[in-house]
N, CA, C and O atoms as a GROMACS GRO file, in nm:
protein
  240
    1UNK      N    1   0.086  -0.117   0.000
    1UNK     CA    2   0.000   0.000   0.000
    1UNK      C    3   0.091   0.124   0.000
    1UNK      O    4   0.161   0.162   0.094
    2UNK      N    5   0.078   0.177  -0.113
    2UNK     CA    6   0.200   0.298  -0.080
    2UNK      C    7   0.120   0.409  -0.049
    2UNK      O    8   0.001   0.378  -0.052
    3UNK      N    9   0.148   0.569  -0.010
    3UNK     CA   10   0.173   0.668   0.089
    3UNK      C   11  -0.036   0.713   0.043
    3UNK      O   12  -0.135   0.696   0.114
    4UNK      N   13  -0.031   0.740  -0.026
    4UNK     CA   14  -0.175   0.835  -0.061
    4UNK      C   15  -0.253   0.691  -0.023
    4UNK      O   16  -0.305   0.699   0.088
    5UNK      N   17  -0.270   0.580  -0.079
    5UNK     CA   18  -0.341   0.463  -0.007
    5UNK      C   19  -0.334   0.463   0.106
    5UNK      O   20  -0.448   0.440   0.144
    6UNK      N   21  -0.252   0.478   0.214
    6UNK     CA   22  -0.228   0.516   0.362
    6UNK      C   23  -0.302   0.622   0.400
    6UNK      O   24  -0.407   0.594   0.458
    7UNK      N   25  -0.280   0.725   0.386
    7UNK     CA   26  -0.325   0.871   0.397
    7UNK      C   27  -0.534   0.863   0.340
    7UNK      O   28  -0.628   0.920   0.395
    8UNK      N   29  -0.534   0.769   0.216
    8UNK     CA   30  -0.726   0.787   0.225
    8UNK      C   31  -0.749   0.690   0.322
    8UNK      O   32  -0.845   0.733   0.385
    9UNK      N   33  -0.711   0.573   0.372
    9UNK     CA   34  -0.777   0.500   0.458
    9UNK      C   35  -0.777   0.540   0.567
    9UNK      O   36  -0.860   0.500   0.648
   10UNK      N   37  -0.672   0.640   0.600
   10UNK     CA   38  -0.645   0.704   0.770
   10UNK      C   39  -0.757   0.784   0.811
   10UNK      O   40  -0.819   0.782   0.917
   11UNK      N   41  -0.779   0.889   0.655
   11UNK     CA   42  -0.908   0.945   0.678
   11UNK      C   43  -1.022   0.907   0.668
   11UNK      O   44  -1.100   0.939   0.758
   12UNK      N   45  -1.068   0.832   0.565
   12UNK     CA   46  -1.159   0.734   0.574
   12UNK      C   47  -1.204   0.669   0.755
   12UNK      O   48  -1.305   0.677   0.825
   13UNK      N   49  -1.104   0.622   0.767
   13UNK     CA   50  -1.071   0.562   0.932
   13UNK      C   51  -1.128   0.707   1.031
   13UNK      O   52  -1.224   0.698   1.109
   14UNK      N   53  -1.083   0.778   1.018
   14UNK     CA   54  -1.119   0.936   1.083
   14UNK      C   55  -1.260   0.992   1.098
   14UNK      O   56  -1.322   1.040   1.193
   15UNK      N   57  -1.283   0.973   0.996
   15UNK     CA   58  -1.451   1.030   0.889
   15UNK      C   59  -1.532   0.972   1.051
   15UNK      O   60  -1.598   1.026   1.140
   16UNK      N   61  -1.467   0.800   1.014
   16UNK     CA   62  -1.578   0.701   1.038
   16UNK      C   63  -1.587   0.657   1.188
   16UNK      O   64  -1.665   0.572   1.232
   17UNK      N   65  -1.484   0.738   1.268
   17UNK     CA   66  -1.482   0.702   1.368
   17UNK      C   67  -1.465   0.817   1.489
   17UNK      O   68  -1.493   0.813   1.609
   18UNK      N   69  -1.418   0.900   1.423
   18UNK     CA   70  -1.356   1.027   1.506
   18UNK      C   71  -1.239   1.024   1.582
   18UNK      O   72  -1.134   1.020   1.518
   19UNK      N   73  -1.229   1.025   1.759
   19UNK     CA   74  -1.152   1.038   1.796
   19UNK      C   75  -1.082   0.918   1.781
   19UNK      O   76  -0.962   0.910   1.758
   20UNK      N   77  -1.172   0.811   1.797
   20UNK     CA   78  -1.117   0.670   1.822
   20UNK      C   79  -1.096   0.611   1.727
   20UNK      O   80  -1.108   0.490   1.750
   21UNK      N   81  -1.066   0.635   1.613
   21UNK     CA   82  -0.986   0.616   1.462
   21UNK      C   83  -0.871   0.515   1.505
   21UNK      O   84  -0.860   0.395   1.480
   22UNK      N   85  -0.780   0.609   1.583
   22UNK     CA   86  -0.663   0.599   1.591
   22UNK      C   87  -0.635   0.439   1.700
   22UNK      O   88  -0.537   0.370   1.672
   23UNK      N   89  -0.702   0.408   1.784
   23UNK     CA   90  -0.728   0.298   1.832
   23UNK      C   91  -0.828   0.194   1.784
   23UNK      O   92  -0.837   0.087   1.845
   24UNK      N   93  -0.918   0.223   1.659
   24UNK     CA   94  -1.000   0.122   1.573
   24UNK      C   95  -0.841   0.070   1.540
   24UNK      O   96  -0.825  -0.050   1.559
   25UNK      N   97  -0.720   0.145   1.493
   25UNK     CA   98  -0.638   0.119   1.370
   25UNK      C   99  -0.571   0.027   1.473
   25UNK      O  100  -0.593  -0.092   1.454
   26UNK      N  101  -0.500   0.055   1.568
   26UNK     CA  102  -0.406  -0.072   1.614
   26UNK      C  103  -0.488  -0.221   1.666
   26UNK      O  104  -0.434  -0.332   1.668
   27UNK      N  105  -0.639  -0.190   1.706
   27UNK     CA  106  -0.691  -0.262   1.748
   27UNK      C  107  -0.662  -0.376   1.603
   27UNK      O  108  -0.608  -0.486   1.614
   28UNK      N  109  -0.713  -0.314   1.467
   28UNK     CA  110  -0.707  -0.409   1.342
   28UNK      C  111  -0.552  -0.477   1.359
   28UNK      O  112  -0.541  -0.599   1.368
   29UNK      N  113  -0.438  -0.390   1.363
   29UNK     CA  114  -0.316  -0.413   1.375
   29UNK      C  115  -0.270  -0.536   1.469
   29UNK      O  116  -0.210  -0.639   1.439
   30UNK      N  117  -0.306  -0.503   1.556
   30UNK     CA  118  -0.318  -0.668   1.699
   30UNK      C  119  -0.412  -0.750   1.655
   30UNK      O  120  -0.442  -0.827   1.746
   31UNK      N  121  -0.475  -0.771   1.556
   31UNK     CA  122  -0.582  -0.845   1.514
   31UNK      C  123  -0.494  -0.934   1.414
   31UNK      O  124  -0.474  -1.054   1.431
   32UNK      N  125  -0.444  -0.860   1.308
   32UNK     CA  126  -0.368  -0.854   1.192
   32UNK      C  127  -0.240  -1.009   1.245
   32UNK      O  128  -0.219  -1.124   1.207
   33UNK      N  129  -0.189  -0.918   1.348
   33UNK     CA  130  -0.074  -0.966   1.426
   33UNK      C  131  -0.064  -1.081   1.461
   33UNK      O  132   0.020  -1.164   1.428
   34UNK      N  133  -0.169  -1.094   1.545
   34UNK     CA  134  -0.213  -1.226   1.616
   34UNK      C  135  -0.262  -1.343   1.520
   34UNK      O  136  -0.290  -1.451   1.572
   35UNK      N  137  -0.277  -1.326   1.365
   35UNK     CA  138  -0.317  -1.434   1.298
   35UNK      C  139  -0.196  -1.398   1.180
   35UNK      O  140  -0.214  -1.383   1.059
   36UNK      N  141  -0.056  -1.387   1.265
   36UNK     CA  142   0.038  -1.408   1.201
   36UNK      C  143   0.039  -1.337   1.046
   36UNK      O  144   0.092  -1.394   0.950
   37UNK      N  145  -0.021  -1.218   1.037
   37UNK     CA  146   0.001  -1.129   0.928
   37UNK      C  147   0.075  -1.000   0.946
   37UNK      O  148   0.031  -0.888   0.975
   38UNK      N  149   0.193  -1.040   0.922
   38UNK     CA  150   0.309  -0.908   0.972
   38UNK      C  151   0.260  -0.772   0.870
   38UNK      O  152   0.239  -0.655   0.901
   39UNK      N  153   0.251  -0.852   0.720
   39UNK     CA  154   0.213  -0.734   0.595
   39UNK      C  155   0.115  -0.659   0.651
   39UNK      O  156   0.129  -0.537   0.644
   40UNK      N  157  -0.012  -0.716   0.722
   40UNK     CA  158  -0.160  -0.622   0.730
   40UNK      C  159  -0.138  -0.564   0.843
   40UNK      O  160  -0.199  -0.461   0.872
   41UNK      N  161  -0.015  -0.640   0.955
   41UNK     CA  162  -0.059  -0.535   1.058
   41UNK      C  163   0.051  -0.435   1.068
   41UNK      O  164   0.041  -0.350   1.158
   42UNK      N  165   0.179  -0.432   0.970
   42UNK     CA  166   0.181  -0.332   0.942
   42UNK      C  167   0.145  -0.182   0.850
   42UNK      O  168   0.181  -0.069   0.880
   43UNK      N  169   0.088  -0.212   0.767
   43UNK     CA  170  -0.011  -0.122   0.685
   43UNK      C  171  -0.092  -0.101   0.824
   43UNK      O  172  -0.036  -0.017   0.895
   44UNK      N  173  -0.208  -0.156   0.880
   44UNK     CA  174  -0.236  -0.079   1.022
   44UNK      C  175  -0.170  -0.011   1.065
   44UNK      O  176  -0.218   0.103   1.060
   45UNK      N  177  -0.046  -0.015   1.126
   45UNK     CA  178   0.074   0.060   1.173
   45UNK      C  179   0.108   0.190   1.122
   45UNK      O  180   0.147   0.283   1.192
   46UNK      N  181   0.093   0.193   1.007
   46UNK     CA  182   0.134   0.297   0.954
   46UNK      C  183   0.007   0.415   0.893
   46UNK      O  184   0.033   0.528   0.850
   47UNK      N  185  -0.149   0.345   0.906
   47UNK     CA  186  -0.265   0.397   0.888
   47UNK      C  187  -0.290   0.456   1.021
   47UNK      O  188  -0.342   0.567   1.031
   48UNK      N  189  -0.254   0.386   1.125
   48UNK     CA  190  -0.254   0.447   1.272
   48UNK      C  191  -0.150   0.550   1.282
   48UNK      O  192  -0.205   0.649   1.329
   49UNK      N  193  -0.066   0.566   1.268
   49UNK     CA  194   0.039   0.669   1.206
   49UNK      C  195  -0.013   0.821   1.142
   49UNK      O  196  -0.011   0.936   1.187
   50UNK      N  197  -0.048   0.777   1.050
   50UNK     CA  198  -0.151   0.903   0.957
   50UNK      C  199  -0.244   0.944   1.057
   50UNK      O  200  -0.238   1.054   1.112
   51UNK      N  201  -0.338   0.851   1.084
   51UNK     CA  202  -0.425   0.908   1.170
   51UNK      C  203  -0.399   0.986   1.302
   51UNK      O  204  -0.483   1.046   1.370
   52UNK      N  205  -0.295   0.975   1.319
   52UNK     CA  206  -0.268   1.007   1.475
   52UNK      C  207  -0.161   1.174   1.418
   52UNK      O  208  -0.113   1.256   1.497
   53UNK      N  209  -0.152   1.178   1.262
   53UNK     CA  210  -0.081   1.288   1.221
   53UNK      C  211  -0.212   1.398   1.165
   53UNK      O  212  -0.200   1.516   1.134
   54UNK      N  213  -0.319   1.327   1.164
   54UNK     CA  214  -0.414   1.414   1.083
   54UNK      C  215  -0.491   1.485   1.205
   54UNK      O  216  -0.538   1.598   1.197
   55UNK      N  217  -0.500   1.383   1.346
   55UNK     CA  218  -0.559   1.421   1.487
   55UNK      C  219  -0.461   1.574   1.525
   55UNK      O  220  -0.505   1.674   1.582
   56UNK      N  221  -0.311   1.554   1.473
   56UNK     CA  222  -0.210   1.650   1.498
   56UNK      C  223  -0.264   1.764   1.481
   56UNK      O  224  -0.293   1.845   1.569
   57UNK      N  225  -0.287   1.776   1.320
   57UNK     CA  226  -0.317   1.871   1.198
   57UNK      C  227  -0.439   1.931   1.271
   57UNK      O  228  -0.422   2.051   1.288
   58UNK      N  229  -0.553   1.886   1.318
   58UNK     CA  230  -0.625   1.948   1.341
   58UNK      C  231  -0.689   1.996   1.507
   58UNK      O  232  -0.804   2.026   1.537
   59UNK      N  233  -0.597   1.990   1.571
   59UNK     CA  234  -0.574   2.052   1.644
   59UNK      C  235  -0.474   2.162   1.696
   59UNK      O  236  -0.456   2.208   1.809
   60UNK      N  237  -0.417   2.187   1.578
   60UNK     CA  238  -0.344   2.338   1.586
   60UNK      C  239  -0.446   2.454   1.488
   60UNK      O  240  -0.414   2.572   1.478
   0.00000   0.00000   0.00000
């Protein structure tokens, strides 16, 4: 999944959840993890990432 695929699902993820975006995303990530998918739960990782940069963005 490269960078703009990251960045619409973060918001997407955002839209759809608000504050708690950012913990839907690792929750998938420990989900991901735990059934031995390093690839999906890092794309989580890094969608939780965005999200937690877009929570940044809009609070300044």
């Amino acid at each position: 999944m490269d960078m703009s695929d990251i960045a619409r699902h973060a918001r997407a993820l955002y839209d759809a959840h608000g504050d708690s975006a950012e913990a839907e995303a690792a929750k998938q990530a420990q989900r991901a993890k735990s059934f031995g998918d390093t690839a999906t739960a890092t794309e989580w990782q890094r969608i939780r990432s965005a999200i937690r940069e877009l929570r940044g963005a809009s609070v300044s």
